[in-house]
C-alpha positions as CSV (number, residue, x, y, z in Angstrom):
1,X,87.3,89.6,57.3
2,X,86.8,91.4,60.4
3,X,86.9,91.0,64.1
4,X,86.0,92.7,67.3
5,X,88.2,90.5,69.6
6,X,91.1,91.8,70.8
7,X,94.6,91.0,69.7
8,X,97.0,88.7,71.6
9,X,98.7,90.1,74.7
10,X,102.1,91.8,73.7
11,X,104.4,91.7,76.8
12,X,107.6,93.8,77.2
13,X,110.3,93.4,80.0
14,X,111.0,96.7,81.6
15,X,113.4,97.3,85.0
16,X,110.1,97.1,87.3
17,X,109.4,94.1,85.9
18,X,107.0,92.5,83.3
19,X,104.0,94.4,81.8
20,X,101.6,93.1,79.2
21,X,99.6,94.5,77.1
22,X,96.0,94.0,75.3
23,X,95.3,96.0,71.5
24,X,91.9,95.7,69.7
25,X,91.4,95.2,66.2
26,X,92.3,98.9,65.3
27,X,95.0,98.8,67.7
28,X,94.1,100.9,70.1
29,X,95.2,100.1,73.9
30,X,92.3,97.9,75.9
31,X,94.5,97.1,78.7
32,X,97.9,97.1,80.5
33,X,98.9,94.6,83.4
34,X,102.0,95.8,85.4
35,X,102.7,95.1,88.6
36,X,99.7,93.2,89.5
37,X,97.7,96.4,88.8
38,X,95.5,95.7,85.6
39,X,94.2,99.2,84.0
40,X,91.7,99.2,81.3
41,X,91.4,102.0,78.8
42,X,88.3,103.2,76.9
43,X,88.4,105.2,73.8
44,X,92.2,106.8,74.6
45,X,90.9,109.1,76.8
46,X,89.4,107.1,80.1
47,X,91.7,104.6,82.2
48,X,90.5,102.8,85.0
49,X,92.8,100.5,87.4
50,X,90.8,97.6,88.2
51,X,92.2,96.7,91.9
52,X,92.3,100.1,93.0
53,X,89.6,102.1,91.3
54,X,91.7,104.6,90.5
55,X,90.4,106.0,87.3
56,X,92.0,109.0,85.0
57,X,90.2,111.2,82.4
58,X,91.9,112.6,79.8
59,X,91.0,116.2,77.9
60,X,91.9,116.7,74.7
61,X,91.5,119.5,72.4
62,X,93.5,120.3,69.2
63,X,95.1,116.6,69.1
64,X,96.8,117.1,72.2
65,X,96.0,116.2,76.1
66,X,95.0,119.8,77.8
67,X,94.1,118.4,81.0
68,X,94.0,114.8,83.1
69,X,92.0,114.5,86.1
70,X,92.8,111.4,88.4
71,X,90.2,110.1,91.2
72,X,91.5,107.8,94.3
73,X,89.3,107.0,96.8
74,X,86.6,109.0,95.4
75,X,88.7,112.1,96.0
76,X,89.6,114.0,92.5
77,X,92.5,115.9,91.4
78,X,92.9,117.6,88.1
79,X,96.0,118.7,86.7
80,X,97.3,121.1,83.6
81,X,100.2,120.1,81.5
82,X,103.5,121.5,82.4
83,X,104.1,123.8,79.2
């Protein structure tokens, strides 16, 4: 049997507090609560934070993350890996 819901809410206590987070059915990240900041993920390489609108793209090539570009406001800013 399969399902397309996703998994229970797994919390963890950290030193700024609680966060909790949301897995699918192949556990991959849906979503993470910290803070009162709720950011939703799609596919591993979108985030979006749901109260601010921040969102964050992720470029990957070869299996690893090449380049992340974050927008606030509507204003963009894309940044390289430090290697």
């Amino acid at each position: 049997m399969t399902t397309d819901a996703p998994s229970p809410r797994v919390g963890t206590r950290t030193a700024h507090g609680v966060e909790t987070y949301t897995y699918d059915a192949d556990g991959s990240r849906v979503s993470r609560v910290a803070g009162g900041i709720t950011t939703l993920y799609f596919g591993g390489v979108f985030e979006q934070e749901k109260e601010t609108g921040t969102t964050r793209s992720q470029y990957t090539f070869g299996g690893g993350v090449i380049a992340q570009r974050e927008t606030k406001g509507g204003k963009g800013d894309a940044r390289l890996p430090a290697w």
